[in-house]
N, C-alpha and C positions, 0 to 999 in steps of 0.2 A: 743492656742485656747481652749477655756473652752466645753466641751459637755455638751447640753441641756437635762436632761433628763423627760422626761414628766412624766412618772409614777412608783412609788415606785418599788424598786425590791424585790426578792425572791432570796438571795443568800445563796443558798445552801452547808454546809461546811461539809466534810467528816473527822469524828473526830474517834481517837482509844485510844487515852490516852499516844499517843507516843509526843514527843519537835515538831517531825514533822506538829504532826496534833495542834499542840496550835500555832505554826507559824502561818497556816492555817488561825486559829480560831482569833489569832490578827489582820491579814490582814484584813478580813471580817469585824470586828468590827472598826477599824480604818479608814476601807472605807462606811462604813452603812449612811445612810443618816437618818435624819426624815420621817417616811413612812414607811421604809425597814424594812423587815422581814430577821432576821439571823436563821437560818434552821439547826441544827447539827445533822447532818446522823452516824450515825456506824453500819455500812454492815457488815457482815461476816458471812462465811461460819460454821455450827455446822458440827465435822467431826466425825465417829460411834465411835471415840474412846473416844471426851469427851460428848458424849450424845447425846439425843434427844431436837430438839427445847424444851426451855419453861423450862430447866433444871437449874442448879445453875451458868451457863457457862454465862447465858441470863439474871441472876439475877442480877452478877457482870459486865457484860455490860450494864446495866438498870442504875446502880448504875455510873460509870463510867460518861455514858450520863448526869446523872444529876448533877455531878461535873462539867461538861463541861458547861452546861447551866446556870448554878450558876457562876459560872465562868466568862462567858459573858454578864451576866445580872451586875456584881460584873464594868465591863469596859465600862458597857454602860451606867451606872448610870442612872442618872432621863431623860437622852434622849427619845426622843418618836421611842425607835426602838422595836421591838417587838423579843424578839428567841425565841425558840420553839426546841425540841428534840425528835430523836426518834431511834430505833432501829428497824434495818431489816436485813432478812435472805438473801444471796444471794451472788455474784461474788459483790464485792464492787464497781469497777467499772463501772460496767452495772448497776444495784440498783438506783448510784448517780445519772446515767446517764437520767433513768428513771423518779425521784424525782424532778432535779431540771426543774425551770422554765424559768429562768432566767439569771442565772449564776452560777458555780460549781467551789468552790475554795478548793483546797487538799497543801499539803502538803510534801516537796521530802525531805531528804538525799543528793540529791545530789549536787553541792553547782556551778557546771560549767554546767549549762542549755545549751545545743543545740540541733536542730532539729534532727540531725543524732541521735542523743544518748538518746534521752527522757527516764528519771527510770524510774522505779518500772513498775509492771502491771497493777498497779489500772490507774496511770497515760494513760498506751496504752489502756487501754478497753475505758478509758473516749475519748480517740482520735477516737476510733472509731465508739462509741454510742453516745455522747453524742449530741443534737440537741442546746444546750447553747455554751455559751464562757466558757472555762475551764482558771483558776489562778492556777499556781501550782508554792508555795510561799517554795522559799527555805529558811532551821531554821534559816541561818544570820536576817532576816528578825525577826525572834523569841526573838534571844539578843538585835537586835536593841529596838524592839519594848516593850519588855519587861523594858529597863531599862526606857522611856519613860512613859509608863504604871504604873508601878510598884507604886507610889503614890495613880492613879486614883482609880486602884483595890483594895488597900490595902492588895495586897501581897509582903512578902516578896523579897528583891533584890536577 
């Protein structure tokens, strides 16, 4: 049974520059519809040892994000999907949790998902803040999709 969806989403994708978070970042895009908006969040904490917000730490996260978003504009070609990026201070998973509207899709390490053992921390915050449906796309996901992809984007296999 196919689901109806009435109106365009906001899916929200939590990105760092890790295989993790561009699994993530392919799910999102290979599930986007016409309408939908792809969203890439990278949260993080600035800690007194590398500096104050707004420093060179924020420059090469800026940087980063627009690799990412070039990235997905590069897979989504002339589709009518819209992304967008952005960087924010904060507990990464409470941030996304915040952000998203619609839907929060991250990215794990860990490759045997089960409810007892859910990874990472970004993953438990989003369990427990988040008011969307959370995807959290293990990187098998990433090789599949990448060797699928890898024409569309014109990147390298």
């Amino acid at each position: 049974m196919n689901a109806v969806r009435i109106a365009p989403q906001h899916v929200t994708v939590g990105v760092d520059g890790s295989i993790e978070s561009h699994a993530a970042l392919l799910w999102a895009v290979d599930h986007a519809r016409p309408g939908d908006t792809v969203h890439l969040v990278h949260a993080w904490q600035p800690s007194h040892v590398s500096g104050v917000e707004g420093g060179d730490d924020d420059t090469a996260a800026l940087r980063m994000v627009g690799r990412e978003v070039a990235r997905a504009r590069r897979l989504i070609g002339d589709q009518p999907i819209a992304v967008s990026g952005e960087l924010v201070h904060g507990a990464p998973g409470a941030r996304l949790a915040e952000i998203a509207t619609d839907l929060v899709v991250i990215g794990t390490r860990d490759h045997h998902l089960h409810v007892d053992a859910l990874p990472g921390s970004v993953c438990r915050q989003l369990l427990r803040h988040s008011p969307v449906p959370i995807v959290v796309v293990p990187d098998r996901h990433r090789r599949a999709a990448h060797r699928s992809n890898a024409d569309r984007a014109g990147d390298p296999a």
